[in-house]
C-alpha positions as CSV (number, residue, x, y, z in Angstrom):
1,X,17.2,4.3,-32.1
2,X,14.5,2.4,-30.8
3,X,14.9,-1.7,-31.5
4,X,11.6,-3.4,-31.8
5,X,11.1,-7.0,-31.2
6,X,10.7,-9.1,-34.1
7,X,7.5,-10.9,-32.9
8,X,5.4,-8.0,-34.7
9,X,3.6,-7.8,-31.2
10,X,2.7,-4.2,-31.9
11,X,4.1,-3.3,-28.3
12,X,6.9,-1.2,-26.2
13,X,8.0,-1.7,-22.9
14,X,8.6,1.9,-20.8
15,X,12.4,0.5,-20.3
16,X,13.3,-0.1,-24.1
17,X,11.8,3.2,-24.9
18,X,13.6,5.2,-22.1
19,X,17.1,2.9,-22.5
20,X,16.7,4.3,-26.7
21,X,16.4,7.7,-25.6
22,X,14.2,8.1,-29.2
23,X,11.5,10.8,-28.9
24,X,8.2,9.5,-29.2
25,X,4.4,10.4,-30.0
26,X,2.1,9.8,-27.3
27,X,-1.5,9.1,-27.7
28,X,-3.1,9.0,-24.3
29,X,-7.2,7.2,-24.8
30,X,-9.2,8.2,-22.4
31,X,-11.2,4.8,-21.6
32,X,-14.8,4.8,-19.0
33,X,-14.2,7.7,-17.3
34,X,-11.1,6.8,-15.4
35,X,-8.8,4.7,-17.5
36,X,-6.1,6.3,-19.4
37,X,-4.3,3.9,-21.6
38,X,-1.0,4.9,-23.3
39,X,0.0,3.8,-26.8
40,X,3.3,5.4,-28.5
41,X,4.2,6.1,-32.4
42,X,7.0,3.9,-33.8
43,X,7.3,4.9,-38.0
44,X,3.8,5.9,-38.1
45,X,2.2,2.8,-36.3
46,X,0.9,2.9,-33.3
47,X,2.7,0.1,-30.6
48,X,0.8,-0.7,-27.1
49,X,2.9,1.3,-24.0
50,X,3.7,-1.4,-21.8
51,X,5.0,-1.0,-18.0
52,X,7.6,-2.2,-15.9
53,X,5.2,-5.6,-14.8
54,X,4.8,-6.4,-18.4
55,X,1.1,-5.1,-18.1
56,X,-0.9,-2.3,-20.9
57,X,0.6,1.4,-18.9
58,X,-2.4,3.1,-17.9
59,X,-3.1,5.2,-15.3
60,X,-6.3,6.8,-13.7
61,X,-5.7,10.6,-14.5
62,X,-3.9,12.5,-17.4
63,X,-1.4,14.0,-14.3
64,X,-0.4,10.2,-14.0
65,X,0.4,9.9,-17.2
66,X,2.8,13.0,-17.3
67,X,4.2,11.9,-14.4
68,X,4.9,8.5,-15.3
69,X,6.6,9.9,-18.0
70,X,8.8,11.8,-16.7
71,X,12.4,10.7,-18.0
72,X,12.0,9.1,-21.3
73,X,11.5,11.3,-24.2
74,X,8.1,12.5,-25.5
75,X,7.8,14.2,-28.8
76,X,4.1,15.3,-28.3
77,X,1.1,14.5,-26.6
78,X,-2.4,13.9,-27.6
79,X,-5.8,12.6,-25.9
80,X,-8.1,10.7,-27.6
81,X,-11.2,10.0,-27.1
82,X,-14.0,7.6,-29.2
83,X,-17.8,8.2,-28.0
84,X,-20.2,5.8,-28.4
85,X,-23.0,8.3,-28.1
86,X,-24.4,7.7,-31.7
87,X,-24.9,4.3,-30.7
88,X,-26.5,5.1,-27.5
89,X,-29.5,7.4,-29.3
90,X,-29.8,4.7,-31.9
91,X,-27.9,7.0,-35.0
92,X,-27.0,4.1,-37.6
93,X,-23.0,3.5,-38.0
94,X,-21.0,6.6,-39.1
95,X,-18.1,6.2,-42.2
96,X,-15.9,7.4,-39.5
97,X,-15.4,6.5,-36.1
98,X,-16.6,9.6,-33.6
99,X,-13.7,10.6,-32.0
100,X,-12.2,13.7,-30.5
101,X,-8.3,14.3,-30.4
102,X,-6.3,16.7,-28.4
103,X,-2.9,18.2,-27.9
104,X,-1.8,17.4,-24.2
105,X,1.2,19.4,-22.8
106,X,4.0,17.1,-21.8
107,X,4.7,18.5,-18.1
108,X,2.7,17.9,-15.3
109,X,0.7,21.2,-14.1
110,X,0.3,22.4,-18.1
111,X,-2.7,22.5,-19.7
């Protein structure tokens, strides 16, 4: 079972979550191109990944994030990803956010 802080930070470091051995969601956001930024599922919220230094966990491929991952315990994996191409043509403001989602494999080299 996975023990969260009680300064209702919203975050996880990698070593609590991999020293619980829970199974998590995973929700990779695929950020300018080359960021991918790693949040995690905790009772239906969604808590900020946070590495070993203390910093967000991102890394600058979806392969880094599966590997990265390696050794704690993934339920699934999704990508997300918010375009701000309405914006960008000048379409007014949508009632819901554009956004794309996609089920990831966990292993490295699955698509």
């Amino acid at each position: 079972m996975l023990i969260l802080s009680e300064t209702g930070d919203m975050t996880v470091t990698i070593e609590e979550w991999r020293e619980s051995g829970t199974s998590l969601a995973v929700i990779v956001d695929s950020i300018e191109g080359a960021i991918y930024r790693v949040s995690v599922l905790i009772d239906g919220l969604e808590h900020r990944l946070l590495d070993v230094d203390g910093k967000t966990f991102q890394r600058k491929s979806v392969t880094h994030v599966r590997e990265a991952l390696q050794g704690v315990a993934v339920e699934n994996m999704t990508l997300r990803h918010s375009s701000a191409y309405d914006e960008m043509i000048g379409q007014g403001c949508r009632e819901r956010p554009n956004t794309m989602q996609v089920p990831l494999a966990k292993e490295p080299g699955q698509v």
